[in-house]
N, C-alpha and C positions, 0 to 999 in steps of 0.2 A: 413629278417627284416620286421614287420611288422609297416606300416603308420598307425595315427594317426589322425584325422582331426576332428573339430569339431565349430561349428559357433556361438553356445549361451553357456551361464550359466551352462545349466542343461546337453547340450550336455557336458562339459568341465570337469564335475562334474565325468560322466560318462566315458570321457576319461583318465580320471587322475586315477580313479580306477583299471580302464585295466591295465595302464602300471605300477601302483603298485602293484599290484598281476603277474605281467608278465615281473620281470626287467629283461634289458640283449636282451628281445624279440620284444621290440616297439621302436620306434623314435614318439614323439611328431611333429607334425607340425603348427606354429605359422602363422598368417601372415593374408592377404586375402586370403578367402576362394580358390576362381580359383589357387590362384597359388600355393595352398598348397596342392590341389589336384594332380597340373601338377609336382609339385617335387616331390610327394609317388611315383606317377604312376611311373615315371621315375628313380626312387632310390628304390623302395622295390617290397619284395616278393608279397605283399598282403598290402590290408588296409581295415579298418575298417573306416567306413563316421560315423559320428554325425550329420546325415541328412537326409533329406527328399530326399526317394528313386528319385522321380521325378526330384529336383534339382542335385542329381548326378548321374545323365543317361545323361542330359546335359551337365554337367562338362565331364562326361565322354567322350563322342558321340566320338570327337575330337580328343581324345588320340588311340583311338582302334586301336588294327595293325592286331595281329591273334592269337584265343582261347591258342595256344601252349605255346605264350608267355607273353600275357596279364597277370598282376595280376589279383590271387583272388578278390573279392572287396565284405565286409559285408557292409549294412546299417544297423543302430542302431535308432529308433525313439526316438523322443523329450523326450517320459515317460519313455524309456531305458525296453518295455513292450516288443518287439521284436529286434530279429538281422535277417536281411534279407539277404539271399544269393544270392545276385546279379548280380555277374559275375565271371565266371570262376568257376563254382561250381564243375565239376572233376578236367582240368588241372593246374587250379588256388588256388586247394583245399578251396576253400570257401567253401563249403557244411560242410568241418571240422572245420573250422572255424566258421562258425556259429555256430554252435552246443556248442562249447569251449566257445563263448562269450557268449551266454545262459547261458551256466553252472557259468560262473565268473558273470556275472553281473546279474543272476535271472531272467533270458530275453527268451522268447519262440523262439527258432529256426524256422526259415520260410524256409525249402527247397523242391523249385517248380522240379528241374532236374527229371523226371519218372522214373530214371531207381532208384533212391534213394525213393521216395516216396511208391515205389509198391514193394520195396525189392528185385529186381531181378541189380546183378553186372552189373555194365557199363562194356564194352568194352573196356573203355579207364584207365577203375582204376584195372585192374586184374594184374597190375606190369607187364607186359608181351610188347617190341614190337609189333606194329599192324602196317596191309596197308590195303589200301580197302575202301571201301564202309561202315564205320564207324556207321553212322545216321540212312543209309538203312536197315541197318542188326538188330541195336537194335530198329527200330521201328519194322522192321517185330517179335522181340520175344517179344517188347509188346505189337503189338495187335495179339499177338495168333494166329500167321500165321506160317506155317508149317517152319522150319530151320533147317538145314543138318547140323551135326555138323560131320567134316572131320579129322582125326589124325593122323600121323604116327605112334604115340606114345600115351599111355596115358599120361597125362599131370596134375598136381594136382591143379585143376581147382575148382572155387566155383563152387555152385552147381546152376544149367542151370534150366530156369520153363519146364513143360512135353513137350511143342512146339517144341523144340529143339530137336532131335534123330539123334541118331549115326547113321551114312551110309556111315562107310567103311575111307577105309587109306586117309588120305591128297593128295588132289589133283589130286582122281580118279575121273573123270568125271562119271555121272550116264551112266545106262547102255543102249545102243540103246532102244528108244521106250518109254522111262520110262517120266512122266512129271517131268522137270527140279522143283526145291523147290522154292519157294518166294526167301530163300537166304540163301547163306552157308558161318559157319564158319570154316575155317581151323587151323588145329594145326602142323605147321610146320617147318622147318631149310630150305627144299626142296624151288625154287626159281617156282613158280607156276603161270600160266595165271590165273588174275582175271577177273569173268564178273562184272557187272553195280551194282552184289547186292552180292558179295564177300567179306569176310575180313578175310587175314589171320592173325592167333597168332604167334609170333618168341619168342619160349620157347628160354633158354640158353645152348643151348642142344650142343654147340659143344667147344670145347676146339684146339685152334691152337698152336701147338707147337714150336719154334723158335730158331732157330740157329743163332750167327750172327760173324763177326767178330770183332777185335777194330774198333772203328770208324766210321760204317755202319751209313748210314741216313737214317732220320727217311722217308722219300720219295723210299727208297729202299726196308725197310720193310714194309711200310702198302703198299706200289705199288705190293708187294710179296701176299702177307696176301689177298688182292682184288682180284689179278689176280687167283691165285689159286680157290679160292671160287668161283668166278664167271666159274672159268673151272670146277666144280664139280657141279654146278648148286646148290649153297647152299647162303643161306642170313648171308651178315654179320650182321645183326641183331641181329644173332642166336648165335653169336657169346661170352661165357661167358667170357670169359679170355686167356689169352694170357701167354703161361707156356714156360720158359727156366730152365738155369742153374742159380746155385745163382752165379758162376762168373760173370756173363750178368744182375745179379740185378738193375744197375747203369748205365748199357749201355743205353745211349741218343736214340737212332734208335730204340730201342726196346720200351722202354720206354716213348718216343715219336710216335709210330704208335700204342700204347695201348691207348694212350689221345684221339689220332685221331678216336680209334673204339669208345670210352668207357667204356673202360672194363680193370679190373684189371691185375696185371702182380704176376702171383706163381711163385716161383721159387725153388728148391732143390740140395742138394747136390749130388756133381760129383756120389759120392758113390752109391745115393739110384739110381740116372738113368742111370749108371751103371749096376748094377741090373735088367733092365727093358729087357724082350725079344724083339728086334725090327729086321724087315725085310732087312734094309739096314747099319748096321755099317760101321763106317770107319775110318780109323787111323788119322785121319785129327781132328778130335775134341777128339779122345783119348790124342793127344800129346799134344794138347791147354788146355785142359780143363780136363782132369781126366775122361772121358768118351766115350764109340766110340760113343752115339751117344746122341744128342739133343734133337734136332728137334721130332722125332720120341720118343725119350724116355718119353722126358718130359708132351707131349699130353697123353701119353698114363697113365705115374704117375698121371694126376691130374684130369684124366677122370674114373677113375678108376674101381672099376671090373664091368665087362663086356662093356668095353669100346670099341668098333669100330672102326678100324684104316679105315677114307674115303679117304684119300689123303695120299698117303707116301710122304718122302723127297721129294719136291720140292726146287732149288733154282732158287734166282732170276739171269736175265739176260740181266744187264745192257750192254748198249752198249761199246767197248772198254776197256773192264778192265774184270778182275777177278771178278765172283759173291762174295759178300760178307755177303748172307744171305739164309738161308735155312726155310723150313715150312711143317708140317703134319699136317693133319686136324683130330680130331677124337672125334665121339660120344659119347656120354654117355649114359649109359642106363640107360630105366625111372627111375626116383629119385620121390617114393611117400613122403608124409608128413602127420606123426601122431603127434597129438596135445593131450596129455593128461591133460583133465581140470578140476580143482578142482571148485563144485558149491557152494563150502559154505555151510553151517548147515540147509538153506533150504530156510529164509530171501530174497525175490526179489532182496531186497537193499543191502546184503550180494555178492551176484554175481558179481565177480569184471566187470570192462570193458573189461578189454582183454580176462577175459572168454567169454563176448558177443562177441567182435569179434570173436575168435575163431572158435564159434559154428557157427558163422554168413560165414567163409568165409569155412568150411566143406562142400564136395558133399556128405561125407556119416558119418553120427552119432552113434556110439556103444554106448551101454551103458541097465543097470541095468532099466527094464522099469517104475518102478515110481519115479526114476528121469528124465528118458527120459519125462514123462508127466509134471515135474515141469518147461521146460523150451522149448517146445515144438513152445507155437508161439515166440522164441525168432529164429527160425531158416526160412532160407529162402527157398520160394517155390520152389521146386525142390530135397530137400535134402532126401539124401537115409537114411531111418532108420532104423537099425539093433538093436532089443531091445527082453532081456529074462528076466527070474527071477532070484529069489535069487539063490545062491549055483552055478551058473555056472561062477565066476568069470574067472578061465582061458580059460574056452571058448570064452568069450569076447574078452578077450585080445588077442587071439589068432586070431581071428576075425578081429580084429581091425589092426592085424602088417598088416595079408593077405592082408587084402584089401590096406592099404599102398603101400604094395609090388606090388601091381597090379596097382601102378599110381597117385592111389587118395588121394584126402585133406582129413582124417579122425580125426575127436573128438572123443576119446575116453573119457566119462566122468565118474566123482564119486564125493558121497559127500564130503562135508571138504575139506578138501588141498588133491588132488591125490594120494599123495606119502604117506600120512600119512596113514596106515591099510585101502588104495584103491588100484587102480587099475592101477598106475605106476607101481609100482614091478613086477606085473605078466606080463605086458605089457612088460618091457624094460628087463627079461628076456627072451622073446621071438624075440627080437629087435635086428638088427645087424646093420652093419653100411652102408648097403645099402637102407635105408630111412634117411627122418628128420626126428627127435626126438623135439618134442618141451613141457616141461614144464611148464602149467598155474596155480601156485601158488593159493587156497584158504583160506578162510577162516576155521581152524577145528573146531570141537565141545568143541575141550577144548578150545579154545581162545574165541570162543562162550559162554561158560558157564561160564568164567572168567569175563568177562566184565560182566556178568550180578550178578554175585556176589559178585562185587567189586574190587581187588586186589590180588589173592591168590597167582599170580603166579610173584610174586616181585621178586623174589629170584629163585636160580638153582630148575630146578622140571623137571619130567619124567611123560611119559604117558604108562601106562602098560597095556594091553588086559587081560581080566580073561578069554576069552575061552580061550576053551582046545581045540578047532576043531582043530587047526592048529598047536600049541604049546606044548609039554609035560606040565602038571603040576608041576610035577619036577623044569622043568627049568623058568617057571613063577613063582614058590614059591621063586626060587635062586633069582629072581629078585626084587621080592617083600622087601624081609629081605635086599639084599642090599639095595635099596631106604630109607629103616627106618633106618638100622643101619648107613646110610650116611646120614639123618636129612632130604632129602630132601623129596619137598612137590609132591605130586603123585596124577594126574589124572586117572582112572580108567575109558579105555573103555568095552563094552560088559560084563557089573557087573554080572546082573542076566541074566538068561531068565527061562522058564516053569520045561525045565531038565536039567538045573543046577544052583541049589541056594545054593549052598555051596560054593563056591567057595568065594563069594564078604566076608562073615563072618572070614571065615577064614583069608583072606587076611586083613581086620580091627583086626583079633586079633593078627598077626605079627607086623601088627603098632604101637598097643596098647604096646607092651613090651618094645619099646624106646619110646614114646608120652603119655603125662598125656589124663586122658579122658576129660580135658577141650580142647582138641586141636581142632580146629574150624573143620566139613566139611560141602563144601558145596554138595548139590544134584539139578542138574539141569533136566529135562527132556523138550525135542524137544527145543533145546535153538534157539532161534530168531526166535520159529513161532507160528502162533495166539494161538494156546493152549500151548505154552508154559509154565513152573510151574519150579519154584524153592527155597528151605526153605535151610537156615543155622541149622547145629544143630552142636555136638559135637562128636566124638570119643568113650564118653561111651553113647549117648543117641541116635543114629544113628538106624535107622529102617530097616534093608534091603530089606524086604516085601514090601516098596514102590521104590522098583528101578526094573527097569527091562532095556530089550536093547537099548530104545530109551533116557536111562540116562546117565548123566559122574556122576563120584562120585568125586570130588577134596578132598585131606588128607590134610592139613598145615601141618609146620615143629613147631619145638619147640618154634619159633620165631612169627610163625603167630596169629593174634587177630583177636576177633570181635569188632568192631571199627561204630558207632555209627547204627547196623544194618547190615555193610558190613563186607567181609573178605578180611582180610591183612596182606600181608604178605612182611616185610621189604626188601628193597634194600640190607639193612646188617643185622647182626645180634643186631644190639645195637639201639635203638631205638633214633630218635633225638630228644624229649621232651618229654618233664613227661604225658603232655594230651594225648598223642598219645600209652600211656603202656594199 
């Protein structure tokens, strides 16, 4: 939840807005000022002050405990001209928060935090457990002092400024003789001595698998879960999840030493971890449970291929009684992440958010190189970029899984929406289920050319490619006649180009045989960017000579009009007043 607070008119003005564009998300706080401060602090996530930074650094002073647990805290000035991120700018996520009350209330984000100012990731915001020497380590990589970066694993990490160099596995001490670095980061599960300017990463790199019986406590399994790790020398930090049977879904003990790591509980069927080869079977959880084994099967189901068994069956051994609970520990192997992101039609303002993030949180960038130069300072210093010409699309993609495979945050980009005739397709055919796949939805050129031509695509409608590169003609022509002989309205990618201008005529005169030649089209070329052009014309008065590849052509259906300038094309088929025929 986020507090509300605010002490005049104009601040009140500006509070009232927030939490109407934000219901569900704010609590209002009435009263005197002090104490309406000391009830946010102490009841929400985060607040937003309607106050002069000065006066609530003193309100504040008094309440502080520690960064971890402090709310966020925006200040908002009297003219609602800035939002100030105040406090808590990573753990407290105010830095996002600023930025979000900017956006609502038309107000400049103020964020001082360095590691956000200069574009290089915090430490603390990379979603990852950390120990260490936190402050040490990100000032030595912003002032450009030498940083070892240390990994068992690769890891799909943003991308680090040049300062930063690899030097070898996770918590190998440098080599006799060598000068030790300013400060090193490490990437690891492994339970590692840190020096004064050390911090290690705890990816979620291991999966503990669990056995238990009825009734087991919860002090019996995480007492199991710690003891074990800590005899492997591994951080439960690193710890992702916690995998049994789905008999054990509801088990208290199990489910209660998941709360206590925090981390989720998998569970499956007797059958599939059944299934699973393990080192130690035993008839003991065949009888109970439909499977010889647990503990071991189930680490190993949900850690999946090429998964690392580090710890077999262990159970625990409570004093006086029979163990009641059993545990394996097992790795996963590196898990990269590719992000296939659609830029939009070419438009700055077109480029959704999450495609900035995206790019933003990528070590290494694929793509088509003058896209790669449309969005170039959107990415952060350090980012690896892999960019070709035209014609090599599966090489890209190919490019892009690899390097995935190999650990890393990869963007793979293309114009318009990805998936749309880009470069998801060739990508997620080369793609198996040993990476993340993630999908960043854009804006396409027909949606682009639609808005700018008013309405065309009101009604059911298709986008059809006229090359031939990829396609038979044949089976484009099939495609064609059905969109006409089915009324609907047709976007036409890749019309013309130099050697082949036949193709876009032809394909208007298949439409022409169900569609009068009053039937609207529109022609856009580069829709949403500064030389963009686009003219309405019709069916029989239609030019082809002025379309080439960087055009969509839109066809209307029977139904569609030119309506005072624009093209439209109905919801239904029947139009809902006479002005509008």
């Amino acid at each position: 939840m986020i507090g509300l607070i605010s002490a005049t008119a104009a601040g009140a003005s500006a509070r009232d807005r927030l939490a109407t564009a934000w219901p569900g998300r704010t609590r209002v706080y009435d009263g005197p000022v002090r104490e309406a401060v000391e009830r946010a602090f102490a009841e929400c996530d985060q607040l937003v002050c309607f106050l002069a930074t000065g006066a609530t650094v003193r309100l504040l002073a008094p309440l502080l405990a520690d960064k971890s647990t402090d709310p966020g805290v925006v200040c908002v000035d009297e003219a609602g001209r800035y939002a100030v991120s105040l406090l808590g700018g990573h753990g407290g996520g105010a830095n996002s928060l600023a930025t979000e009350v900017g956006s609502t209330l038309s107000a400049t984000p103020v964020i001082t935090t360095a590691t956000d100012a200069t574009g290089i990731p915090g430490l603390d915001t990379l979603g990852l457990p950390f120990e260490g020497a936190v402050a040490t380590v990100t000032r030595a990589i912003l002032d450009g002092a030498p940083v070892t970066l240390r990994a068992d694993t690769v890891w799909p990490l943003p991308p680090l400024p040049p300062n930063v160099t690899a030097g070898g596995a996770g918590g190998v001490p440098a080599p006799p003789g060598t000068v030790r670095p300013d400060a090193t980061l490490l990437v690891s599960d492994r339970v590692v001595p840190l020096g004064p300017a050390d911090v290690v990463l705890r990816p979620p790199s291991l999966v503990v698998g669990v056995g238990a019986s009825r009734g087991v406590g919860v002090d019996e399994v995480y007492g199991l879960v710690v003891d074990v790790l800590r005899g492997a020398g591994l951080s439960a930090l690193s710890v992702g999840e916690l995998a049994t049977v789905d008999a054990k879904a509801d088990e208290p003990g199990i489910v209660g030493a998941a709360a206590e790591l925090g981390v989720p509980v998998r569970t499956y069927p007797a059958g599939v971890l059944a299934s699973v080869d393990v080192p130690n079977p035993s008839d003991a959880p065949l009888a109970a449970v439909g499977t010889p084994s647990v503990a071991e099967a189930a680490a190993l189901a949900a850690a999946g291929r090429g998964g690392e068994l580090l710890v077999p069956k262990r159970k625990s051994s409570p004093q006086g009684r029979p163990a009641m609970a059993t545990c394996a520990v097992v790795r996963r192997a590196p898990r990269g992440r590719l992000a296939v992101v659609g830029l939009g039609p070419g438009a700055r303002d077109l480029v959704t958010p999450r495609a900035v993030a995206e790019l933003r949180r990528a070590s290494v960038l694929v793509g088509l190189d003058q896209y790669v130069d449309q969005i170039r300072d959107l990415l952060r210093p350090g980012t690896r970029v892999i960019e070709s010409g035209l014609g090599r699309e599966e090489e890209r993609a190919r490019t892009a899984v690899a390097e995935a495979r190999a650990g890393h945050a990869v963007a793979l980009i293309g114009s318009g929406d990805a998936g749309v005739y880009a470069m998801a397709s060739p990508a997620l055919a080369e793609a198996a289920d040993d990476i993340e796949v993630v999908g960043v939805p854009g804006v396409t050129a027909a949606l682009a050319a639609a808005a700018i031509l008013g309405a065309p695509l009101g009604h059911d409608h298709v986008s059809i490619s006229l090359s031939d590169l990829h396609t038979p003609w044949e089976v484009i022509e099939r495609r064609v006649r059905a969109a006409a002989e089915a009324d609907i309205v047709v976007t036409f990618y890749n019309p013309r180009s130099r050697g082949r201008d036949w193709q876009l005529p032809k394909a208007l005169d298949l439409l022409a045989e169900h569609r009068t030649g009053t039937t609207p089209v529109g022609v856009v070329r580069n829709a949403s960017r500064p030389d963009g052009t686009s003219h309405l014309t019709t069916l029989a008065r239609i030019d082809p000579t002025t379309v080439d590849m960087m055009t969509v052509v839109t066809v209307g259906n029977t139904a569609t009009r030119e309506i005072a300038g624009r093209m439209v094309t109905p919801r239904g088929y029947r139009w809902q007043s006479e002005g509008a025929r």
